[in-house]
Each structure stands twice: as C-alpha cells, then as structure tokens.
N, C-alpha and C positions, 0 to 999 in steps of 0.2 A: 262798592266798598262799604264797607258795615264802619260805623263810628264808635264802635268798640272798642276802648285804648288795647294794645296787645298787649301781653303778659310781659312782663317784666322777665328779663336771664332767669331768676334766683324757682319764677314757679315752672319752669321748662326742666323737667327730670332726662337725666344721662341716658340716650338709647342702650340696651340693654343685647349684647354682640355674643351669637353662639358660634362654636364652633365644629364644623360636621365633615363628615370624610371618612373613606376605609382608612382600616387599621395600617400604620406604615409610610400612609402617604404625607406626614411630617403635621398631625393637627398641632400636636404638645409642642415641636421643637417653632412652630411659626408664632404660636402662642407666646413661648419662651424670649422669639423673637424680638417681640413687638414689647414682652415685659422691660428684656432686658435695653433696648434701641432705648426706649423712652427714660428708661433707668439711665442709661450714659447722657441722653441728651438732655435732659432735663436737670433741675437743681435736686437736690438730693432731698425726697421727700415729694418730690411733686408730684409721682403715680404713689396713689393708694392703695395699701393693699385691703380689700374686703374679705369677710370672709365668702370663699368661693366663688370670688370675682377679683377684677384687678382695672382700677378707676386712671384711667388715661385723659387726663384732663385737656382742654382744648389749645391751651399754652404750649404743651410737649405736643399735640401733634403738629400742630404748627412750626412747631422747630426740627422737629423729624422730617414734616414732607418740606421744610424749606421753600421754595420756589412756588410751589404747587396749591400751597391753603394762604390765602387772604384773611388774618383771623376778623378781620372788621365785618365780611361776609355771613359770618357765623354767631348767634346765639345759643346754640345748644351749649352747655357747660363739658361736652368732650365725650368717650366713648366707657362702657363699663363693658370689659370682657370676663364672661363665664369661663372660670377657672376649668371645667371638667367637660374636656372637648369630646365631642362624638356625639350621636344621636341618645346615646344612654340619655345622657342629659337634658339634649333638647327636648324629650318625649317627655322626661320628671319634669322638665318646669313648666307647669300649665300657669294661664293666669284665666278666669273669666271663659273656661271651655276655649280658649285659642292654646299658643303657643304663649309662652312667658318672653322669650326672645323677640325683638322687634325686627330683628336681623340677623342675619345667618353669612357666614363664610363658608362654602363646599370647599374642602381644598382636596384637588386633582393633581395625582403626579402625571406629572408631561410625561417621562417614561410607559407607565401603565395606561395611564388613561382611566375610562369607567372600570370600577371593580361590582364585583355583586353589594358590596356594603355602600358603595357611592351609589347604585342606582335605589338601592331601602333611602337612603339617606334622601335623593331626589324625591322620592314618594311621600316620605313625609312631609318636606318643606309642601311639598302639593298641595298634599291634603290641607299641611294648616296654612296655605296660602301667605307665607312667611315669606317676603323680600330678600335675594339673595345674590352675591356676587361668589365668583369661583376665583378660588387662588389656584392658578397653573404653580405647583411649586417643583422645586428643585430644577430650575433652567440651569443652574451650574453644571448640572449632569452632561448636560450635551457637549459631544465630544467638540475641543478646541475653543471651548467657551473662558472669554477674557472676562475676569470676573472687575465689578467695580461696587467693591462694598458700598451696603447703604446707600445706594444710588437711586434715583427713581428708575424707573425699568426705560422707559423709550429712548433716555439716552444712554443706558447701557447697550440697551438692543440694536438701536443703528451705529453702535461704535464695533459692533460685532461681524466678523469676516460674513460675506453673501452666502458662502457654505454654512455656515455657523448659523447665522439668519434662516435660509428654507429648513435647514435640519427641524428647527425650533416649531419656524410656520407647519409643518406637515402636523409635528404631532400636536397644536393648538388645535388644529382645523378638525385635526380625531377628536378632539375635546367636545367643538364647536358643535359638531355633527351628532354625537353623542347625547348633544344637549338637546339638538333639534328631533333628534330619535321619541326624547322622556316630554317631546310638547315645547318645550321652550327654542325661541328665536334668541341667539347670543350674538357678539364679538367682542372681539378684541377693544379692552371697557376707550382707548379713546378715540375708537370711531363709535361708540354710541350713542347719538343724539336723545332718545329719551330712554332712560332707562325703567320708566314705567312698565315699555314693553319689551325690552331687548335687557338680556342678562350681560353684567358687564365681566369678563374674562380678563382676569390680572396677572400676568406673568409674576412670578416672585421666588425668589430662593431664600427657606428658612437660614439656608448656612450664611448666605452671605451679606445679607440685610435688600437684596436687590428687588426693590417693588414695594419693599413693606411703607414705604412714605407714597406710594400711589394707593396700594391698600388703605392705609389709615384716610387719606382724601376721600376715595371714591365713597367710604362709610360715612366719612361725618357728612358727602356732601349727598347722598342720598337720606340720611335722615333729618338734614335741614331742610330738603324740598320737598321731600316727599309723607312726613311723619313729624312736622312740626305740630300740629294741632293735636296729636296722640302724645305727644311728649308733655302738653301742659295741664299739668297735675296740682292741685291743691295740696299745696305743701305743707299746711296747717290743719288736713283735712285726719279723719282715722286712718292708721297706717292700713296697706292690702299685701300682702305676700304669696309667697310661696314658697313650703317647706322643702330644703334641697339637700336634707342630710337631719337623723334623728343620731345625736351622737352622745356618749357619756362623758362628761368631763372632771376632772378628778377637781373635787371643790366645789362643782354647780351639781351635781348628780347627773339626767336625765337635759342635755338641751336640745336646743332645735339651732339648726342654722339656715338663716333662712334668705331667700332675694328679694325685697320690700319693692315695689315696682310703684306706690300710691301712696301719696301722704306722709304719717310721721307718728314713728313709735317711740313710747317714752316711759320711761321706769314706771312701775305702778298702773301702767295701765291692763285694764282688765281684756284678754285676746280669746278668741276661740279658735280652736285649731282642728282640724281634720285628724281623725282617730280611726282605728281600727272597727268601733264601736260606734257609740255616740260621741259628736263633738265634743270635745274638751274646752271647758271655761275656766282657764286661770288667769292670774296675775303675773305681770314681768315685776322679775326679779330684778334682773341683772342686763343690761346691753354691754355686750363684750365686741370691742376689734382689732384685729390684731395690732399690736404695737408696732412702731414705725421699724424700720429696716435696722437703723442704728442700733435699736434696744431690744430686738430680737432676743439678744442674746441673756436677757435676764433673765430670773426663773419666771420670771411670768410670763405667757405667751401675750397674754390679751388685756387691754385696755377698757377699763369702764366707760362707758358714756353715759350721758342720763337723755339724750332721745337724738333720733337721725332720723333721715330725710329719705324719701325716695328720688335716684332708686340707686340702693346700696343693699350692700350685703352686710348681715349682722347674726350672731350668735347671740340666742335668747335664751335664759337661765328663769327657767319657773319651775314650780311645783306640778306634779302629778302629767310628767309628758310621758310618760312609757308608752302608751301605746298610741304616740301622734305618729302618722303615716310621712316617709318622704312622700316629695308632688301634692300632699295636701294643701288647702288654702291655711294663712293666716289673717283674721281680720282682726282689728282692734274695733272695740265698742264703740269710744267715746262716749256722747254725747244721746247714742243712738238707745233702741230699747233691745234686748241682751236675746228675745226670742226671734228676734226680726233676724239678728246677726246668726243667730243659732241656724236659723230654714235656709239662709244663704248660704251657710259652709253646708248643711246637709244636702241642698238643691244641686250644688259644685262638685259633691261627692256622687250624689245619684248619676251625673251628666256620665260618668266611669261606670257603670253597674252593669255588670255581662250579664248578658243574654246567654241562661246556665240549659245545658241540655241533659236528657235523662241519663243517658250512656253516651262517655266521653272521658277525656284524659282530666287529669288534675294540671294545673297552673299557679305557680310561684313567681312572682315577681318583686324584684326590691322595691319598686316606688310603684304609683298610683298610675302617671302616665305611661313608664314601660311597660304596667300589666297591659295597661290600654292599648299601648301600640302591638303588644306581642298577641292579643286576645284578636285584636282585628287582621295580624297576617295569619293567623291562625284560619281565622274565619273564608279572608281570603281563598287557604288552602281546602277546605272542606274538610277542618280535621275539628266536629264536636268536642267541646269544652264543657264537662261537666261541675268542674269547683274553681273558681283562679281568686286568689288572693293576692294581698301583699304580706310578705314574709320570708322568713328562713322555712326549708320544709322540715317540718317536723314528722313524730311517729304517727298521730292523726293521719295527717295525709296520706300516706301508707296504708293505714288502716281503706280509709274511702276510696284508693284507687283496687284496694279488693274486691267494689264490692261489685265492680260491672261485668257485663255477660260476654263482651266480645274481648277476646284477649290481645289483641290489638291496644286497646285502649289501656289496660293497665300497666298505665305509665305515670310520671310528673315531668311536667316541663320546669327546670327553673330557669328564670332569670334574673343573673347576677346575685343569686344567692347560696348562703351556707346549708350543711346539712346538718340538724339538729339533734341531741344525744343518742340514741340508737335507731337514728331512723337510717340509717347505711346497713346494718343489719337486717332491720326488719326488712326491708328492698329486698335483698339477697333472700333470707328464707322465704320472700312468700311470690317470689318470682313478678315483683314489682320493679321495671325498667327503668330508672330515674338519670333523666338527661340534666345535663349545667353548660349553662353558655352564657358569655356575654355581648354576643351577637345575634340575635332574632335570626335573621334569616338559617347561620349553621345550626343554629336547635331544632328549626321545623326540618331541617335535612337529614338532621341525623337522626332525627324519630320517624321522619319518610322512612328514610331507611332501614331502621328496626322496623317497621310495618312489613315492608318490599319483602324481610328476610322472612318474616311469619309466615307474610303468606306463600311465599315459595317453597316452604318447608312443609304448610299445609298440600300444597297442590302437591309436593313430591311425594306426600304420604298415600297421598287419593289416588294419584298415580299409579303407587305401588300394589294397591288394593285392587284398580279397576281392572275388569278384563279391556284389553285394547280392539279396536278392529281390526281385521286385515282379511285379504281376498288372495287365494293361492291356486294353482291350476297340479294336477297329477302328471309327471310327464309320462310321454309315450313310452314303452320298453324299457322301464325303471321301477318294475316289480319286483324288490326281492322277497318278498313273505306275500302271502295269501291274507294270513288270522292270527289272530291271537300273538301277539297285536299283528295289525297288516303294515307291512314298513315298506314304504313307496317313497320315487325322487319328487319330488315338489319345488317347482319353482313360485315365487313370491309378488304379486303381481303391485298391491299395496296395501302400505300398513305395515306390522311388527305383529309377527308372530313368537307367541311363546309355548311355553309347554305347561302341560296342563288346563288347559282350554276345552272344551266342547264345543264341536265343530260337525258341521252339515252344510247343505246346498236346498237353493231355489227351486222350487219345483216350477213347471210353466205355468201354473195358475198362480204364482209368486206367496206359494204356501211354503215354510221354513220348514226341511226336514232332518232333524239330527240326528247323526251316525254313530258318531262314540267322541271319545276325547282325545285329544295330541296330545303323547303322554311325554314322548323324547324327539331331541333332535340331533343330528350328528352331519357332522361339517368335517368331511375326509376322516371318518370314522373317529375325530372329536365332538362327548357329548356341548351341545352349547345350550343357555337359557332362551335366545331369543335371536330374531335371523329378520331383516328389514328387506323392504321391496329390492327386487331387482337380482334378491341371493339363491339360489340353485342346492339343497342338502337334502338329506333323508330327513323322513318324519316317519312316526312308528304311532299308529293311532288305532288307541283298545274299542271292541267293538264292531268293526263291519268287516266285512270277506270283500278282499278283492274280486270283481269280475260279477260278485250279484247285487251287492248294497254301493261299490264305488267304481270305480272303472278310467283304466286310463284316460288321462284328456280331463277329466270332468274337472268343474272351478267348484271350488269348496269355499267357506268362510266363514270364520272364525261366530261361532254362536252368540250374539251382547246378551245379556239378563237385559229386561227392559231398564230396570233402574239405574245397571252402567251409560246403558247406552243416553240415559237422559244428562247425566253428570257428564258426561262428555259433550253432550251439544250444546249445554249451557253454560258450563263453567271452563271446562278445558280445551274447546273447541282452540280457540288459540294459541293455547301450545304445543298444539300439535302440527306435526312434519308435515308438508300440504300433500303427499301423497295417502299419509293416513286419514287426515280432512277429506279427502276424496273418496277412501273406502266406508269412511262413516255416513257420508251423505250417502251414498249408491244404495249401503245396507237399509238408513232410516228410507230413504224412496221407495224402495220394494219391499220394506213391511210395510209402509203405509197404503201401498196401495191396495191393501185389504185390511188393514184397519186404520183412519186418516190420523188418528189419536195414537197410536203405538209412540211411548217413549216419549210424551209430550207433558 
C-alpha cells in the first residue's frame, strides 16, 4: 500500500458512457431512457444537460437502482452519457490515439440478436480495447411478458411465468454465443464474478424502464473498480478535449462543441485546435451550456460560464474556427509553451494520416475518427484509397476521382456527408459514381457492388467479342449438301457453338487443320445463333466438300485465335459451363503438345 493520500471526490472526473449498437435496436430510445428515469427520479435539475452529453450524477443513480448502489461505496461523481449514440460517434471521439469513451453499452435486441452493424460495432470496441457491457434490450417483446416498470431486471425476470423465462434464456444464450463467436467470454452480468474477463449481459427494456437501474449499477460499479486511477485528473490542470461537432451559431459565428475529458477550460484562455490545415491557435471567447431544463424555453438556448471542469461537455465560441475538424484534439496552453502544444495536436493528427495509394477511390468523411474507422475497413477490404479527407464532397473531388486508370475506382465514398454546389452534376456528367452512407459497413457494400456490376458487364462484353470453344462430331447419314456451303447434321459434344466461327480438326500428329467457317445453324429448319453440348441441328460450313476435306463421323472444333483462347484460360476460365472448361483444356492440351507455350 503506497502512502499516497488518495485524491479527493472533487479531482475524480465523470467516466465518459458511449453508446453503440445497429440501427433499430433502441440505442436513442435506452438513452432517452435513462435521460428521462433519472429526470423523474431525481430533484428537478439534478442531470445536466451538457452539450452532447447528459451528466447523471451519483445521487440519481442511486435513487434510480435503489436497492442495488450503496452510494457510501462510490467516489466517482456519477455517469456522463454521449448524447449521439452509435459507432459514428464512438469512432469521432478520440482522445490520446484511444477511444474518448471509457465505456461503451452495445445494446442487442433479444429479438434479432447480432446485426451486421452490432458485429462493426464489436470490432471496434476491439480494436480500441474499450470496456464494455451489452444491454439485451426490449425483453418486453417476448411474448406473455408481465412487465414491471422501472424495476431492476432479476426480480422482474423471476416473477416471470417459466415459459416466459426459457423463451427470454434461449435468445440471451444467442446473444452469449454470438459474443463468444467475436472473442469474448460473457453472462448474464449477475453470475459474473469478474468482469475484467467476462462481458456482463443486462437484460433491459428501453420501454419500460426494466434493467435500466442494473444498467446504471453494473457502469458506475465497473468504473469505480476497474478505471478509478484513469478517472483522476487534475482539475486545475490545462483543459484536453475532443472536438464533437464544428457548428455555427447565430451570435458566436463559427463554434466548436467539444467533450473536455482533462483539466479545466476558461474564458480567455489561449487553445489549439485540430484543422483541416495547420492547428488553429485561438482564444476562447465564450463558454456556453445549455440552460437548465426550466428555462429552456427563453430565447437564449445557452448559458455563459467563465470556466468548467473535465469531464463535461461545452460549446466554445472563438475566433477563426472554420476550418477546425470534428474528432480533432483541443488543448488549452496554459502555462505551457504554445509550440510544444502546437507538435502535440499536429503528432494526434498525424496518428489519423492514410496511407494514400496511386490508383484508388476518393473518401469523405464527416470527422477525423470515422474517416479513420471507414479508411481502415476499407483497408480491410482490399479496396485502395487514393484521397480521404474530412469534409462535405465537393466539385474538386470529382475532379481527382477522374483522374485514375481503372474505372472501377472512379468513385467517392462519403461518410455522413453532404454534397457540395455542383458536385452532383459534375458526378453525373463525367460518369463519377458517388456513394453516401452513414453506416461503413452498407458503403463498402454498395460500392462492392458497383465494382461486381462493372466487372460483369466487362466480362459480358469479352464474352461477346470472344470466339468460344467447343468440340462437335459429323453425324453418320446426315448429309444434305456436298459444297458450297456443305450442310451436315452435327451433334455437340462440348462447349457452345456459334455461327460464324472457323472450324477444323486434329490431325494424328496433333497439327490444327482448318476447313472453312460455320456460317449457319438450323434447329428443325429454325436458323438459331448458338446450340450448347449435348444439341443435335444442321450446320452449313463454307469451304470443304463433303467426302474429301470432311467426312462423316469426323470430330471437328471450333478453331480459338491464340489470343481468345489465352483470355479464356486466364480471365474467363470460371465462367464458363464445366463442359466448355473441358473443351478448352482438351483444345489447349493438343495444341500444346506441339508447341508447350501456345496461348500462354
């Protein structure tokens, strides 16, 4: 035991609560939840509202989980939830190359279970090794479920019929498993002894308050055991942030709203902020938050402060922000020297710097961290990134996605943004493909997609061009012409035969010898384009005399130009029918057996 006095409540900073999960499965309304619960139970004013956060102090959750939180157990001053749930968010707030979040809620509907957006959402807590509990939500769904507002869940859930009960177990256990699939050991959060290594699974209904007071426990009591020594911050020290919205506001011009995670910002003080460009070194003007609930409703939205604490949310009013980036750092000077602070927000900004390739797509994204997160499944996918920014896409970018060779690539991905004065035009005329999403994973799908479609329309063009192979036999006593053309029955042994082709046979020293061309084909004295293994019609082929150049019985085959036949075994070999894969090996085998290179 170290003889270090411990830090006092007041230098212990609010853990900092994301929230993540597919679209649907109730992030905003558990949010709402937990606003509104703490709002009823609490005295009127006791959650704060921050800007893009909402301050759940340790009073109200104590009175919310009732039974469940001992507040004499707890020093932490209570919970700060990020207002703008989903991964969008958790990926913009960086802090220090981590996650800005100290903790994460996945919330899963018991109904669906994993979605494609819940297993991205899993992937990133991975990546930034972010603590995390899962709200199983909407247990009210299950059919014959007695609901009991606001209740903690275990004794809702044992008051619940045994049918009612395994219905619920079956699909937690899909949860469980699901978890165990992405790497993680879970349960059901109160058989887990430590939750260091076991992810704790919280049953909850956004509708009906059922879980949310085991929620609020299991958080505050994971970041008193597990994240007390991260929570104590120098309160008095220069503020650290992270910018989570560049916004205009009518009377400040140009502000930043930002999540202070360190220390303490104060009117006048001198900040550097992450830009587009070079860091930004101004002066705060103004600290604005929102005004308390009651006075909402004046015309002023927001309240001055002259300085606040981490870790809170605040809207900062300076000069010259235009071009500060969301997910950028903020740091206040102090005390400090102004170039030191300057290499730090540059060093924070490089930690984000893509790795740009020569020929690739263009990338748009709204903040600094989703370009990050979208540039790395990108990567993931093997789909080269030649420009990614943060921004709205403009006519520039149009411009640069013209200027690559593979057409494939001439595209822009955006993420979560707008498109800027004629840049939706200039897309259209210069045949630049421009995808918008605010889900990563449907952007890289949908531009899979547009890729899938290209090149299939390539390959049916090649197609169309290439002669095909195919091997056919003469039948016996199905001469009806001699010459000029000689028109014989032919059956099709394999491959796709068409018309218009030049066509000969193997001699026994497997030298190629060609006779004329197939000029027509006729299917019960209908002419047809092309006739596949296995089909029995005339064929009328200009060039050889029946009886001295061709002769009943004999196998004929379709003649390749060397260079079809190469584009077939390299590029199209797999779209072909296995019977014509088999006419094309037979052919390349017996030309190469007199030259090994033929078609190579």
């Amino acid at each position: 035991m170290s003889d270090a006095p411990s830090p006092t409540p007041s230098d212990l900073r609010t853990p900092i609560v994301a929230v993540l999960g597919h679209v649907d499965h109730g992030k905003t309304s558990l949010l709402d939840k937990i606003r509104g619960s703490t709002v009823i139970e609490g005295e009127a004013g006791a959650i704060t509202q921050h800007i893009g956060a909402t301050a759940v102090p340790l009073d109200v959750v104590s009175s919310v989980a009732g039974s469940l939180v001992d507040p004499t157990e707890f020093d932490l001053p209570g919970l700060l939830f990020i207002d703008t749930p989903g991964h969008h968010a958790f990926t913009t707030l960086r802090a220090r190359g981590g996650a800005l979040a100290d903790i994460a809620i996945l919330v899963v509907d018991v109904n669906d279970g994993f979605q494609p957006q819940t297993e991205e959402a899993v992937a990133i807590l991975q990546d930034s090794q972010t603590p995390f509990v899962v709200a199983a939500n909407k247990v009210d769904t299950v059919p014959g479920w007695n609901p009991q507002p606001d209740s903690p869940i275990k004794p809702s859930y044992d008051s619940q019929s045994d049918r009612v009960r395994s219905h619920l177990d079956e699909r937690l256990y899909d949860i469980i498993g699901e978890l165990s699939d992405a790497g993680f050991s879970s349960d059901l959060y109160w058989r887990v002894q430590n939750f260091r290594k076991n992810i704790g699974v919280i049953p909850v209904s956004a509708e009906t308050g059922e879980g949310v007071p085991d929620l609020l426990t299991v958080l505050m009591g994971l970041s008193q055991r597990y994240m007390k020594e991260e929570m104590e911050v120098d309160v008095t020290g220069p503020g650290a942030g992270t910018v989570l919205e560049v916004k205009e506001e009518q009377g400040f011009g140009t502000t930043l709203d930002v999540i202070l995670y360190d220390g303490t910002i104060a009117e006048d003080d001198t900040i550097v902020v992450g830009a587009k460009n070079d860091p930004i070194v101004t002066t705060v003007r103004a600290l604005l938050k929102p005004r308390e609930l009651a006075e909402i409703r004046t015309e002023k939205r927001f309240e001055q402060v002259e300085s606040i604490a981490a870790a809170s949310g605040v809207k900062i009013a300076a000069p010259t922000l235009d071009d500060a980036m969301a997910g950028a750092p903020v740091r206040v000077v102090g005390d400090r020297d102004l170039e030191a602070v300057i290499e730090e927000v540059t060093a924070e900004l490089a930690e984000v710097a893509v790795e740009t390739a020569e020929d690739g797509i263009v990338v748009k994204a709204d903040t600094l961290g989703s370009l990050e997160a979208l540039v790395n499944s990108l990567e993931e996918a093997e789909i080269p990134v030649m420009r990614a920014e943060v921004g709205d896409i403009a006519p520039r970018d149009v411009s640069v996605a013209t200027t690559v060779e593979d057409d494939t690539y001439r595209a822009i991905l955006g993420f979560n943004v707008e498109m800027l004065g004629d840049s939706a035009d200039r897309a259209d005329q210069q045949d630049v493909e421009v995808f918008r999403n605010d889900v990563i994973y449907q952007l890289i799908e949908e531009y899979e997609g547009h890729v899938e479609a290209i090149e299939t329309a390539q390959r049916e063009a090649v197609f169309e061009n290439v002669i095909r192979p195919a091997r056919f036999r003469i039948l016996k006593d199905h001469v009806f012409r001699q010459n000029d053309p000689a028109v014989v029955g032919v059956e099709i042994s394999s491959g796709t035969l068409k018309r218009n082709v030049p066509v000969g046979y193997f001699t026994d020293d497997n030298d190629f010898t060609r006779v004329g061309v197939l000029k027509g084909l006729q299917d019960q004295g209908e002419d047809v384009d092309e006739a596949r293994a296995g089909e029995q019609l005339a064929a009328s082929i200009d060039g050889p005399t029946v009886g001295r150049d061709i002769d009943e019985g004999d196998v004929l085959w379709v003649d390749l130009p060397e260079k079809h036949a190469k584009v077939l075994e390299q590029e199209l070999r797999e779209d072909l029918p296995a019977d014509e894969r088999e006419a094309l090996s037979q052919y390349l085998e017996t030309r190469r057996k007199r030259d090994p290179f033929w078609g190579k």
